[in-house]
ROROMI-582495 format. One record per residue: residue number from 0; residue in one letter; x, y, z of N, C-alpha, C in turn. Coordinates in steps of 0.05 Angstrom, whole numbers. Example, Ala and Ser with C-alpha at 12.3 -4.5 7.8 and 13.67 -1.06 7.14 Angstrom:
% residues 2
+-----+------+--------+--------+--------+--------+--------+--------+--------+--------+--------+
!  nr ! rest !   n_px !   n_py !   n_pz !  ca_px !  ca_py !  ca_pz !   c_px !   c_py !   c_pz !
+-----+------+--------+--------+--------+--------+--------+--------+--------+--------+--------+
!   0 !    A !    264 !   -114 !    156 !    246 !    -90 !    156 !    264 !    -66 !    156 !
!   1 !    S !    257 !    -45 !    142 !    273 !    -21 !    143 !    258 !      1 !    157 !
+-----+------+--------+--------+--------+--------+--------+--------+--------+--------+--------+
% end
This chain:
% residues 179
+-----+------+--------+--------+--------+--------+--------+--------+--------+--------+--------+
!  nr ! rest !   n_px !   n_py !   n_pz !  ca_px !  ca_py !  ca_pz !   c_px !   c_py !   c_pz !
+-----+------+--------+--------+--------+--------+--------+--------+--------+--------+--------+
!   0 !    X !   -259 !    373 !  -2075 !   -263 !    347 !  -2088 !   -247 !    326 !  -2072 !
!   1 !    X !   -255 !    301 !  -2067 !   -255 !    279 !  -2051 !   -220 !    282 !  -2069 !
!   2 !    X !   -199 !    256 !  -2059 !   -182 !    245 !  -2071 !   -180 !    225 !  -2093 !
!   3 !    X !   -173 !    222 !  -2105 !   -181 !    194 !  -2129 !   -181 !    168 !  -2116 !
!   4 !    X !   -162 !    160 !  -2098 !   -155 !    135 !  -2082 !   -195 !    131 !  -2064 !
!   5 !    X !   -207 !    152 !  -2058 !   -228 !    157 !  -2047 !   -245 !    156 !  -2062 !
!   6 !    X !   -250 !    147 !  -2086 !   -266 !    148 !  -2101 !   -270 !    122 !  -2108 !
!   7 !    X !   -254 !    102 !  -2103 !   -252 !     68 !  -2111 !   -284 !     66 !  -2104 !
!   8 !    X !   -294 !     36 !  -2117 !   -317 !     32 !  -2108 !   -338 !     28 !  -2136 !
!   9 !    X !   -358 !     18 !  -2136 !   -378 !     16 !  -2155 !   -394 !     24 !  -2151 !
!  10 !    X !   -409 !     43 !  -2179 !   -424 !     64 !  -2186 !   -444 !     50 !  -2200 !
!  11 !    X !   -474 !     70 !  -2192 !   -491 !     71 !  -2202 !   -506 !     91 !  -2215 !
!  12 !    X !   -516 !     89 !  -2231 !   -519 !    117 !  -2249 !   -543 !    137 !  -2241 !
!  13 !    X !   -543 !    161 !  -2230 !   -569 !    172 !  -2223 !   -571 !    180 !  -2245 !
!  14 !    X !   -592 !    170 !  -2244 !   -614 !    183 !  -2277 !   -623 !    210 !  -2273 !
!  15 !    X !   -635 !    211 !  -2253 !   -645 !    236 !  -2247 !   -623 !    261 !  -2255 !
!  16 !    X !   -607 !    255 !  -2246 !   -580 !    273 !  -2252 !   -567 !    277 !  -2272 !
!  17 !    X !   -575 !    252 !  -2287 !   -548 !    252 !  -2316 !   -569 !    254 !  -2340 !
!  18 !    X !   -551 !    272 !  -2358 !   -559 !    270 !  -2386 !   -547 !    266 !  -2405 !
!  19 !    X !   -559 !    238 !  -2423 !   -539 !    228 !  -2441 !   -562 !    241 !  -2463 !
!  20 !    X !   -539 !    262 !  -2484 !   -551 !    274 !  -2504 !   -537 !    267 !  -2536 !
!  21 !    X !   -541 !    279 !  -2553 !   -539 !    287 !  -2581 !   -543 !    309 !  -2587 !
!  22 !    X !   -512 !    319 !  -2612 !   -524 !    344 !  -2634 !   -510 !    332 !  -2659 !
!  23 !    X !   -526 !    337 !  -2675 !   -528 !    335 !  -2698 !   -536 !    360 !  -2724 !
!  24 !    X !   -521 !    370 !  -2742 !   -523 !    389 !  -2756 !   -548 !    381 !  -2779 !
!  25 !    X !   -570 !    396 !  -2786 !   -585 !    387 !  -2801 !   -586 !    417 !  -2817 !
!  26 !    X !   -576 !    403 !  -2846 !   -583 !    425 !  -2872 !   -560 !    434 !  -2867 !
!  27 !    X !   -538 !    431 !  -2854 !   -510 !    434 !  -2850 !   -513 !    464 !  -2836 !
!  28 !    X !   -541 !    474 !  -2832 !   -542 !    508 !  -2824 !   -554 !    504 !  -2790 !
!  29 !    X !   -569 !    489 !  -2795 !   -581 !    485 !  -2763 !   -567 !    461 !  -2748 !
!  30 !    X !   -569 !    468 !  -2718 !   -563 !    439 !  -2701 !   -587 !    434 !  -2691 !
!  31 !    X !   -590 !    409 !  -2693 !   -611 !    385 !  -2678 !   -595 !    385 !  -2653 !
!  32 !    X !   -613 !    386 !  -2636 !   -594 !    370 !  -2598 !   -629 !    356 !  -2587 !
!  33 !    X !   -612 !    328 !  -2582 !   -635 !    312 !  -2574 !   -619 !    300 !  -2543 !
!  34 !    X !   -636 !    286 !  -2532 !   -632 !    271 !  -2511 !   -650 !    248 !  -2500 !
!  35 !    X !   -630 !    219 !  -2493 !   -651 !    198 !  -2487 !   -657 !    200 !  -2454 !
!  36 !    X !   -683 !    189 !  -2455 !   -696 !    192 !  -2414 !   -694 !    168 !  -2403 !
!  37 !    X !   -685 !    146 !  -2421 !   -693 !    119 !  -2408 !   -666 !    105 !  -2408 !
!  38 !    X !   -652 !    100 !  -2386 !   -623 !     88 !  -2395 !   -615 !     86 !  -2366 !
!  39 !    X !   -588 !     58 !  -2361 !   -585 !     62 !  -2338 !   -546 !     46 !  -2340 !
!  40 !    X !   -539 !     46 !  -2326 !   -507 !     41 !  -2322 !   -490 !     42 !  -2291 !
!  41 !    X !   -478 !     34 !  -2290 !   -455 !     27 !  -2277 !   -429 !     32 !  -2276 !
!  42 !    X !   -411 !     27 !  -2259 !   -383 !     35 !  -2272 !   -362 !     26 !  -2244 !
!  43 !    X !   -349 !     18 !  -2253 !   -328 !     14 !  -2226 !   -306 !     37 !  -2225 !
!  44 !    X !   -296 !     33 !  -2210 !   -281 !     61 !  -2209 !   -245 !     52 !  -2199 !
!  45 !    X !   -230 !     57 !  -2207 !   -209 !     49 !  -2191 !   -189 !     69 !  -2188 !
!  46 !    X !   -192 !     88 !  -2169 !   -176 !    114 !  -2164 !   -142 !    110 !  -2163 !
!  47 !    X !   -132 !     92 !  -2152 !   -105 !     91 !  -2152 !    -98 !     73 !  -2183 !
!  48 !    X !   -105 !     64 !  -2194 !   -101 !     41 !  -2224 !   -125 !     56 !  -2235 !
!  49 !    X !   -129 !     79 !  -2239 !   -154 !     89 !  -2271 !   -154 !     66 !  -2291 !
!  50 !    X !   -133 !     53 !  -2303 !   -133 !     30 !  -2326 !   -148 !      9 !  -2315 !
!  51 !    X !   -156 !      4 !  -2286 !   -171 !    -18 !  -2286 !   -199 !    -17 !  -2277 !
!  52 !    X !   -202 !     13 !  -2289 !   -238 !     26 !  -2281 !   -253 !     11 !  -2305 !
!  53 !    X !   -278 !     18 !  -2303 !   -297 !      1 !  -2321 !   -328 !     11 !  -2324 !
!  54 !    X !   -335 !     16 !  -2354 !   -362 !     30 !  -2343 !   -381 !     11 !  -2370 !
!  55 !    X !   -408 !     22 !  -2366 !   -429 !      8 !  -2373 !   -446 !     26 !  -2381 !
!  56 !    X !   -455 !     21 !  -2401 !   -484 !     38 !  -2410 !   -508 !     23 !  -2426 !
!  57 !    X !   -532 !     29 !  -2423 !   -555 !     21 !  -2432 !   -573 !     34 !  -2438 !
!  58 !    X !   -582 !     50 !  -2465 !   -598 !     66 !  -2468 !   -627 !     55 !  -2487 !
!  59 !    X !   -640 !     59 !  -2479 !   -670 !     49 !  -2488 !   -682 !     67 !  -2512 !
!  60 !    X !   -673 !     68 !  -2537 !   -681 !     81 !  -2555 !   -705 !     93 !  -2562 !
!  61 !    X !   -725 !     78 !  -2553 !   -755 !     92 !  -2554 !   -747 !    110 !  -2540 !
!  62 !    X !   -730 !    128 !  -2524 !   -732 !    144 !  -2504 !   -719 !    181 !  -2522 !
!  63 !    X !   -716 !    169 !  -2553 !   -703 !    196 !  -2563 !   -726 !    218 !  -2563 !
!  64 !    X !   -710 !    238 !  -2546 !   -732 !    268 !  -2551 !   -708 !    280 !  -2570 !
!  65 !    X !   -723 !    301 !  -2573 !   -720 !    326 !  -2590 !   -729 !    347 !  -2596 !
!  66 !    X !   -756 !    342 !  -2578 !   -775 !    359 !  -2575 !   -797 !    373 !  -2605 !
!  67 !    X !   -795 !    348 !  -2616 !   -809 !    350 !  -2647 !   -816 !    316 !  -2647 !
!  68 !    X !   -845 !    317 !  -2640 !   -854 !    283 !  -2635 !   -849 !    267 !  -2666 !
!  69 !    X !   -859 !    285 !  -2683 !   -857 !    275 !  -2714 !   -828 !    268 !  -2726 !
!  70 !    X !   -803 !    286 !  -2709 !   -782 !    274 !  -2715 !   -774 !    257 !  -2712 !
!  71 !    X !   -776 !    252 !  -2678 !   -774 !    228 !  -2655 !   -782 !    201 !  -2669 !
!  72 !    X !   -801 !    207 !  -2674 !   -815 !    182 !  -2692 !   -795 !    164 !  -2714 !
!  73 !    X !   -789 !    192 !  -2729 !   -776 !    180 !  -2742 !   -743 !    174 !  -2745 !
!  74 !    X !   -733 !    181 !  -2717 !   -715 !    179 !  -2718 !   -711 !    149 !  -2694 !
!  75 !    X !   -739 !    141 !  -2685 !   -737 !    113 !  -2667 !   -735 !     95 !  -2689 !
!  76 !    X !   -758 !     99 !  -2713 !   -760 !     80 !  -2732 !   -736 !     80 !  -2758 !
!  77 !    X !   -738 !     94 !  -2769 !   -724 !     97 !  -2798 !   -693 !     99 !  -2785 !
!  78 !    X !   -684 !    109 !  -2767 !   -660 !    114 !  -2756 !   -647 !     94 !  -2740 !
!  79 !    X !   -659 !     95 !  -2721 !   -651 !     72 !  -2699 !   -661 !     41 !  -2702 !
!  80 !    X !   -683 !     35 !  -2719 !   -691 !     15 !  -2726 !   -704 !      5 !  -2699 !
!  81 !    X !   -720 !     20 !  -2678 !   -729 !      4 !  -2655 !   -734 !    -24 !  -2652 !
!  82 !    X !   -758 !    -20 !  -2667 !   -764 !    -53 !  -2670 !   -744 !    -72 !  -2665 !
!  83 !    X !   -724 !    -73 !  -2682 !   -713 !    -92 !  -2685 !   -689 !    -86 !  -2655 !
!  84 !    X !   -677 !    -65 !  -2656 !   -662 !    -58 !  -2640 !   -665 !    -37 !  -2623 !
!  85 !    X !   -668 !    -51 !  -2590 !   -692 !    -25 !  -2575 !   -664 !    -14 !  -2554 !
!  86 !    X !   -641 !    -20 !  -2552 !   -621 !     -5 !  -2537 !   -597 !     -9 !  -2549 !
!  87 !    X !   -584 !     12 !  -2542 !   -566 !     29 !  -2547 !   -542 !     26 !  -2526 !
!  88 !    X !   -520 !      9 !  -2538 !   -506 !      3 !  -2512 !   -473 !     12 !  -2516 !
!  89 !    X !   -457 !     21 !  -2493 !   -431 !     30 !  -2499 !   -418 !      1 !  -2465 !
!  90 !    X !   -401 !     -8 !  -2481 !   -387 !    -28 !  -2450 !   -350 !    -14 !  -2455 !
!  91 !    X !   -338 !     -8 !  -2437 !   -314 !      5 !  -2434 !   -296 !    -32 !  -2439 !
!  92 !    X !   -278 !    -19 !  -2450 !   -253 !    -39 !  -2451 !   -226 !    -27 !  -2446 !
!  93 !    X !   -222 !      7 !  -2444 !   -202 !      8 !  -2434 !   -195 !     46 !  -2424 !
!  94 !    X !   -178 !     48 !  -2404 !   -193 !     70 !  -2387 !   -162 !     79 !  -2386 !
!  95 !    X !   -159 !    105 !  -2405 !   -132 !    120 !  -2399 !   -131 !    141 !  -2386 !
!  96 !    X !   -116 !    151 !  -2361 !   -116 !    181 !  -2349 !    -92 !    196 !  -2369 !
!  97 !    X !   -111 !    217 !  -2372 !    -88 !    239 !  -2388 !    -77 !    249 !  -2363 !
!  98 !    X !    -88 !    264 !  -2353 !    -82 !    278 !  -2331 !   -104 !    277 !  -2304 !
!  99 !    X !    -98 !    301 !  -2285 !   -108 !    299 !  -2259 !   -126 !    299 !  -2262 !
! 100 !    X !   -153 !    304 !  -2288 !   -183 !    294 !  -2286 !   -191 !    290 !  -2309 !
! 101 !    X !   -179 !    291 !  -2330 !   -185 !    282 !  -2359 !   -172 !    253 !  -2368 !
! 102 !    X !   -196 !    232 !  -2377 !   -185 !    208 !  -2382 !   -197 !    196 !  -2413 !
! 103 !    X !   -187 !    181 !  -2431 !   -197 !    174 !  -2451 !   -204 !    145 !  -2442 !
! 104 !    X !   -231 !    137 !  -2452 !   -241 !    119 !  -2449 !   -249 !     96 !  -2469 !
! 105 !    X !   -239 !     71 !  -2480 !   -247 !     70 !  -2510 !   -258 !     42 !  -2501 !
! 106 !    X !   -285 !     36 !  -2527 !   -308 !     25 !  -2516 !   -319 !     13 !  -2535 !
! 107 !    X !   -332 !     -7 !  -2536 !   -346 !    -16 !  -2554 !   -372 !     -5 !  -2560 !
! 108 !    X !   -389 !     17 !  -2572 !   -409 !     29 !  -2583 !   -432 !     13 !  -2595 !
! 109 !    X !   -456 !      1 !  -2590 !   -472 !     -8 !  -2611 !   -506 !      5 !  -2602 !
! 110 !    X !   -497 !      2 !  -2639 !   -524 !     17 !  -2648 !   -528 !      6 !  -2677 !
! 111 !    X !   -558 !     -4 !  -2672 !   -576 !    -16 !  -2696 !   -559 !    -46 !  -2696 !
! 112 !    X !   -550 !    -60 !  -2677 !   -534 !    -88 !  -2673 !   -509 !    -82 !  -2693 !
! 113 !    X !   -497 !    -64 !  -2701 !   -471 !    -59 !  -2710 !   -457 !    -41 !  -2677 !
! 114 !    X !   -433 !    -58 !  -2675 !   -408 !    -51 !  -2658 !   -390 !    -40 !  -2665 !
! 115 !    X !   -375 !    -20 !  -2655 !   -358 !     -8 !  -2669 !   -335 !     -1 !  -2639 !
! 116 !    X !   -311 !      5 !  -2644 !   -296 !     19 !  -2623 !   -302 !     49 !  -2624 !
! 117 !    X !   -298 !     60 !  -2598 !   -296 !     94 !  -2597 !   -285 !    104 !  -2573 !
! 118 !    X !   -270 !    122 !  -2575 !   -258 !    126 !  -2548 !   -269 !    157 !  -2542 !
! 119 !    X !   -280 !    162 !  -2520 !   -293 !    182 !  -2508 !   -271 !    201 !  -2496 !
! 120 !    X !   -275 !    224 !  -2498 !   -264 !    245 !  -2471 !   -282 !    250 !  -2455 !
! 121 !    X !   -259 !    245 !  -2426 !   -281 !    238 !  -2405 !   -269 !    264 !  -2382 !
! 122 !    X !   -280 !    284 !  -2374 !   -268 !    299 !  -2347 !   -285 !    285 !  -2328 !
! 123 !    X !   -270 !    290 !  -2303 !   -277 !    281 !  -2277 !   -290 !    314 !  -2265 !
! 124 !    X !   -315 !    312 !  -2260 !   -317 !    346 !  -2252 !   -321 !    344 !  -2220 !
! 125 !    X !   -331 !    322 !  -2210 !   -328 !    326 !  -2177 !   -329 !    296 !  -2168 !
! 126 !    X !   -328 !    295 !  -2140 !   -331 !    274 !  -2123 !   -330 !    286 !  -2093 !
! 127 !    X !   -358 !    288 !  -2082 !   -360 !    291 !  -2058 !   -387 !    270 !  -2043 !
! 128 !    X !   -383 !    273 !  -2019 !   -409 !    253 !  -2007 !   -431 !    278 !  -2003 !
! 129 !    X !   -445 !    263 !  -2009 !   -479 !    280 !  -2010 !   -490 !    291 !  -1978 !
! 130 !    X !   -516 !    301 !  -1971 !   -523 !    300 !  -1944 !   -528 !    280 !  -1933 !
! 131 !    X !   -533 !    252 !  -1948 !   -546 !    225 !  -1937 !   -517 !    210 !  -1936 !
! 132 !    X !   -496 !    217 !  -1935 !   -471 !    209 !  -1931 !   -458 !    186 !  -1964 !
! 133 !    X !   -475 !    194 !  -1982 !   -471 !    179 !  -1996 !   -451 !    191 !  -2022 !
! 134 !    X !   -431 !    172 !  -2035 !   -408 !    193 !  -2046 !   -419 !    192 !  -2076 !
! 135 !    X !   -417 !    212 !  -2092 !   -418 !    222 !  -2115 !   -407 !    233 !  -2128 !
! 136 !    X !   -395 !    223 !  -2154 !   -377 !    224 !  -2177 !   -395 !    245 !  -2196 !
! 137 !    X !   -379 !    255 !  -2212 !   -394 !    261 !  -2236 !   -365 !    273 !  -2258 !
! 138 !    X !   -381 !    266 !  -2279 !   -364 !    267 !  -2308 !   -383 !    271 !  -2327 !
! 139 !    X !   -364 !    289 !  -2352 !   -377 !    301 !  -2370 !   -356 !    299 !  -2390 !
! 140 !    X !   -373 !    287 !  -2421 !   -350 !    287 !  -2436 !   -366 !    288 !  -2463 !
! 141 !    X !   -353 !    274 !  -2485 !   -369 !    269 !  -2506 !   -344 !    255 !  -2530 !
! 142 !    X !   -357 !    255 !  -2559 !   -344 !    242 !  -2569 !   -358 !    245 !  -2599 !
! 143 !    X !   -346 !    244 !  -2622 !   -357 !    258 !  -2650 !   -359 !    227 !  -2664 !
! 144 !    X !   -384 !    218 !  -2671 !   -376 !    192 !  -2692 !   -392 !    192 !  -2714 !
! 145 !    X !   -385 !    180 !  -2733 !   -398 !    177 !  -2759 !   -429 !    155 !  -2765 !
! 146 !    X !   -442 !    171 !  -2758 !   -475 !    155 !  -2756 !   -473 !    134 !  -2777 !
! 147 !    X !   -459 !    132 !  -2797 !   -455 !    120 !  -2828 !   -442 !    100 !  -2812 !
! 148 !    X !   -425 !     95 !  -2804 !   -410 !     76 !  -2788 !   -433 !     52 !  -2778 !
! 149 !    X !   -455 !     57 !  -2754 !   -474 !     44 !  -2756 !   -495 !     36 !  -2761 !
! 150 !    X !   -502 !     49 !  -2788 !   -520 !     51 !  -2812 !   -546 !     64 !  -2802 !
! 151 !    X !   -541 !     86 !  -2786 !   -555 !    108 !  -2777 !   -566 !    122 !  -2794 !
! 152 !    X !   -581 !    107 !  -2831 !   -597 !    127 !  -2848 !   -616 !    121 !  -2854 !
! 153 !    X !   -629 !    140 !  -2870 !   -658 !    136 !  -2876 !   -654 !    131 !  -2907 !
! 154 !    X !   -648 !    147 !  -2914 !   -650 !    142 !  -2945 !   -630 !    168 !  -2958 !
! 155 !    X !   -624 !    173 !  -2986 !   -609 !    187 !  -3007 !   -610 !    223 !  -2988 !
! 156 !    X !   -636 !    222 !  -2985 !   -640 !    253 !  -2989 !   -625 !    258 !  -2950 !
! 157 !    X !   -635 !    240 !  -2931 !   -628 !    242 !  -2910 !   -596 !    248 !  -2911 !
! 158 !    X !   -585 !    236 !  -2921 !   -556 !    227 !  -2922 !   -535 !    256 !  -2926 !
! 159 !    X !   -557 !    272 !  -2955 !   -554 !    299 !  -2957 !   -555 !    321 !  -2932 !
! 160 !    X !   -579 !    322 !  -2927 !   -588 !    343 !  -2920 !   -585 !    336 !  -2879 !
! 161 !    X !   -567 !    306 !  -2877 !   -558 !    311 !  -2851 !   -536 !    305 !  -2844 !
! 162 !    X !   -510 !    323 !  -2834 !   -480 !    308 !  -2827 !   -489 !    291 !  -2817 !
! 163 !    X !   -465 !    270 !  -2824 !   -454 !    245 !  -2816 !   -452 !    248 !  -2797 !
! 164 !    X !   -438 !    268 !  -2787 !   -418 !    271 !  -2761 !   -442 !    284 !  -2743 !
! 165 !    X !   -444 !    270 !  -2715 !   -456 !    273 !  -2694 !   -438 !    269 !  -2667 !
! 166 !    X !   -440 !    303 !  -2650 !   -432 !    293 !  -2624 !   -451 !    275 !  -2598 !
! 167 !    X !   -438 !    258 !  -2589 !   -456 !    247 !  -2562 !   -444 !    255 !  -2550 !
! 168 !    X !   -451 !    264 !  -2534 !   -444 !    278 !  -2499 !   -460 !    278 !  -2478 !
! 169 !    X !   -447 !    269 !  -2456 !   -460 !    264 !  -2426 !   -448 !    281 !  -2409 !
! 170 !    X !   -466 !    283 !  -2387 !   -462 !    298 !  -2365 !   -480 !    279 !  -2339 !
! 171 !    X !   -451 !    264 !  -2322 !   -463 !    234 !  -2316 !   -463 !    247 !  -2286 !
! 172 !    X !   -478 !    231 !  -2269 !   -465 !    235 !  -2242 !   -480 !    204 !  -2228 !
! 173 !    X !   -455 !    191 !  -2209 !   -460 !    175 !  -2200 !   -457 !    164 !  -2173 !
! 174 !    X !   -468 !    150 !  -2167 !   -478 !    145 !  -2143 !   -466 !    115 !  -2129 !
! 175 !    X !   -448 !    121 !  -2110 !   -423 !     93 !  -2096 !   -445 !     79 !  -2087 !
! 176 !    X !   -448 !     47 !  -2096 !   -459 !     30 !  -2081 !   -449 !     17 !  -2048 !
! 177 !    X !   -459 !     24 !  -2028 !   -459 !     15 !  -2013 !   -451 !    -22 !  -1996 !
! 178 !    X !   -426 !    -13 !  -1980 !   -425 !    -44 !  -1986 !   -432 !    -62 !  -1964 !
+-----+------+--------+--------+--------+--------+--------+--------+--------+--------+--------+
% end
């Protein structure tokens, strides 16, 4: 793996590569794991000062799979409120290194136009340059929040029969813009 000081520079998000997912316990016996396809981000990076890195996210809600269309449905509408609110956005405000590749990241979260703070665990899992000479980061982390928090329900019986508590987790890899 590259050095951190070698990693400075601004990032672009390969989609192709990254998956920003969900699990969610349903009937408190099964897990749901979904994942959105449509989303894109950024991130600056600052290997010698990590506190003055910076990242970006944009996820396009019509994009929830789950691999159950009838759920999907209802979890763009009754859940996420598409219509009204069609992305799903996280903006970094502040970037702590625990150690040599684990950093906490805490961020402003919105979903359904409610904001909230959340701070992510973030590992650093590589940084090398590709065959086209181009350098590539990647990180994987996640983070447990309370769907109730951004009025992530449907109604009485939903509220029951699904935890609150949902992990998001990514598995990002990104791509140094060229300068």
């Amino acid at each position: 793996m590259t050095g951190l000081s070698d990693l400075t520079g601004d990032y672009v998000l390969d989609t192709a590569r990254t998956r920003i997912g969900f699990v969610a316990r349903h009937a408190m016996a099964t897990r749901v794991r979904g994942h959105f396809d449509d989303f894109e981000g950024d991130a600056h990076l600052d290997g010698d000062h990590p506190s003055k890195s910076s990242a970006r996210l944009v996820i396009r809600a019509h994009s929830i799979q789950t691999r159950n269309p009838r759920r999907d449905d209802l979890l763009r509408g009754m859940f996420l409120g598409l219509d009204d609110h069609p992305v799903i956005t996280f903006t970094s405000a502040e970037v702590k290194q625990v150690d040599e590749t684990d950093y906490k990241v805490t961020g402003d979260l919105t979903v359904r136009g409610a904001t909230r703070p959340v701070t992510l665990d973030v590992e650093l899992t590589g940084g090398e340059a590709d065959p086209q000479g181009d350098l590539r980061v990647g990180f994987k982390g996640g983070v447990v929040i309370d769907r109730n928090d951004w009025g992530v329900n449907w109604n009485a019986a939903t509220a029951v029969l699904i935890s609150p508590k949902v992990l998001l987790e990514f598995d990002v890899t990104a791509i140094r813009r060229r300068s």
